[in-house]
Structure formats: C-alpha cells, structure tokens
C-alpha positions as CSV (number, residue, x, y, z in Angstrom):
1,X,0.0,0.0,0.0
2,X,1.2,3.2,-1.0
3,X,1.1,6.3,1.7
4,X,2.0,9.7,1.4
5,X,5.0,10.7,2.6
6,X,5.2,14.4,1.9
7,X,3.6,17.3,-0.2
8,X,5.2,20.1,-1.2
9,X,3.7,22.9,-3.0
10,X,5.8,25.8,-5.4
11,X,4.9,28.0,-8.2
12,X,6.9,29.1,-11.1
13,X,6.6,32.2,-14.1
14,X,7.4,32.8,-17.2
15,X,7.8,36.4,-17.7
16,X,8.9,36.2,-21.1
17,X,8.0,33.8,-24.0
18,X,4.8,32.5,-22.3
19,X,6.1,28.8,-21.8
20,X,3.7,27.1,-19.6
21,X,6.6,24.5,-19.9
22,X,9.3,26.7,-18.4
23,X,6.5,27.8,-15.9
24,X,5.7,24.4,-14.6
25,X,9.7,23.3,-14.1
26,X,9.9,26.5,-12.0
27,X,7.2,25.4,-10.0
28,X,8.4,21.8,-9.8
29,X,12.0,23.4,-8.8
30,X,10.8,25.7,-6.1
31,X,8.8,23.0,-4.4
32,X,11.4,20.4,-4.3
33,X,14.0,23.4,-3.4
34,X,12.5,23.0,0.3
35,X,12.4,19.2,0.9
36,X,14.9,17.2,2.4
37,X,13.8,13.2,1.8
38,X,16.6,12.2,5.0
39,X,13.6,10.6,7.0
40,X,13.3,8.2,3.8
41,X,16.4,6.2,5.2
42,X,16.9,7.9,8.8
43,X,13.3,7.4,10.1
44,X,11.5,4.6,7.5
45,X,14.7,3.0,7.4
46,X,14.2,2.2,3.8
47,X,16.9,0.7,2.2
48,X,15.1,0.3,-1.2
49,X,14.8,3.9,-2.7
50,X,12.8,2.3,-5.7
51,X,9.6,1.4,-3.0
52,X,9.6,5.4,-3.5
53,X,6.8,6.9,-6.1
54,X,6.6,10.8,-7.1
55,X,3.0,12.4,-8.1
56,X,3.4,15.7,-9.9
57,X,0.3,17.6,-11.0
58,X,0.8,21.1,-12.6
59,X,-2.0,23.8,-12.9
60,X,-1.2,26.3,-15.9
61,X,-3.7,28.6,-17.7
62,X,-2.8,26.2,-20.6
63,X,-2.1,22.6,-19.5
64,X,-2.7,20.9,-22.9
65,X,0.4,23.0,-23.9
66,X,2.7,21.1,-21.1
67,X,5.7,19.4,-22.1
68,X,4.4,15.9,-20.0
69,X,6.2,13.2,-18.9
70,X,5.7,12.3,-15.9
71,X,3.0,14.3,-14.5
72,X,-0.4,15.3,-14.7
73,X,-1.6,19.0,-16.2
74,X,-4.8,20.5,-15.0
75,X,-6.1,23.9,-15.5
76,X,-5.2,26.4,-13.2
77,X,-2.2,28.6,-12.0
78,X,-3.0,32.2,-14.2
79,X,-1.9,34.7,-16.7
80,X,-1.5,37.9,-16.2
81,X,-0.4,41.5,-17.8
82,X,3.5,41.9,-19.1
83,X,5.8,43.5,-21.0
84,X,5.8,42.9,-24.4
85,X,9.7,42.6,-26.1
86,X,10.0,40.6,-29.1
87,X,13.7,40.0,-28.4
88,X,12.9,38.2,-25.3
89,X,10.6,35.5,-27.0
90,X,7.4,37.0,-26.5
91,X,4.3,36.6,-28.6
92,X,2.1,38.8,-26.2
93,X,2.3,40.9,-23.7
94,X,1.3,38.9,-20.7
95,X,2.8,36.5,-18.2
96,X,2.4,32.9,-17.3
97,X,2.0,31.5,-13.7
98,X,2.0,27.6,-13.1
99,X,1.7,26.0,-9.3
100,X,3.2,22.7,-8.3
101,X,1.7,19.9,-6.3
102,X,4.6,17.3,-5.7
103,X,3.7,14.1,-3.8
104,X,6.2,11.9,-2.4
105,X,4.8,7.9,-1.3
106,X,6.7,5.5,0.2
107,X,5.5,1.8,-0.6
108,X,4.5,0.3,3.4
C-alpha cells in the first residue's frame, strides 16, 4: 500500500515567451527546493529507494500546452499583464504563472 510521505507545493513564471513548460519546471523546482527526503532512510529506514513513487500535478492557464512526462496538467495557476519585447521571446504581452503539487509515497 502506497502512503503519502510528503507534499510540497511551489509555483513558477514565465515572464517572457509565455512557456507554460518553463513555468511548470519553476514550480516543480521551487517546491522540491525545500524538501529534504533524509527521513526516507533515517526514520523509515528504507533501504530500497525504488519502493519510492513521485506524483506531480501542474495547474497552468494552458495545461494541454505542457511538455508531459511524468505528470499530470490540469487547469489552473494564471496569466497575467506583461511587458511585451519581441527579443525576449514574447508573442504577447502577458505573463504565465504555473503551481506545483509534488507528492512523495513511500510503498509500506
């Protein structure tokens, strides 16, 4: 039986370009940036890191347009007014904002 283990929760932008892609591995980053997965082996004394499963599920104002792998895309997260500069990679003038729920299970 899987049980969770921890959640984390991070969001990431795109201020130029409008890459939901780039948005969501922002998010992905700045959650994980705060978790420290010691207690795997210091308190579950696991010695099997592969009995260890990852859910990631991204909300972006345009989750068809995610770059998936590994994780699920929902709607969500939001777009909002920016700076238009073509030089930058933009193709409007607005900004992208994806959050990050990242789910860590341990097999018991």
């Amino acid at each position: 039986m899987w049980k969770r283990y921890i959640v984390e929760l991070g969001w990431g932008a795109d201020l130029h370009g409008q890459d939901v892609t780039k948005a969501a591995e922002r998010a992905v980053k700045d959650a994980i940036s705060r978790s420290c997965l010691c207690g795997l082996k210091e308190i579950l004394g696991m010695k099997d890191l592969n009995e260890v499963a990852v859910h990631v599920t991204i909300a972006t104002p345009y989750p068809e347009e995610v770059d998936k792998k590994t994780i699920e895309s929902v709607k969500g997260g939001m777009e909002v007014p920016g700076l238009y500069v073509k030089e930058f990679g933009d193709c409007k003038d607005s900004i992208v904002v994806a959050n990050a729920y990242v789910e860590v299970k341990v097999l018991c």
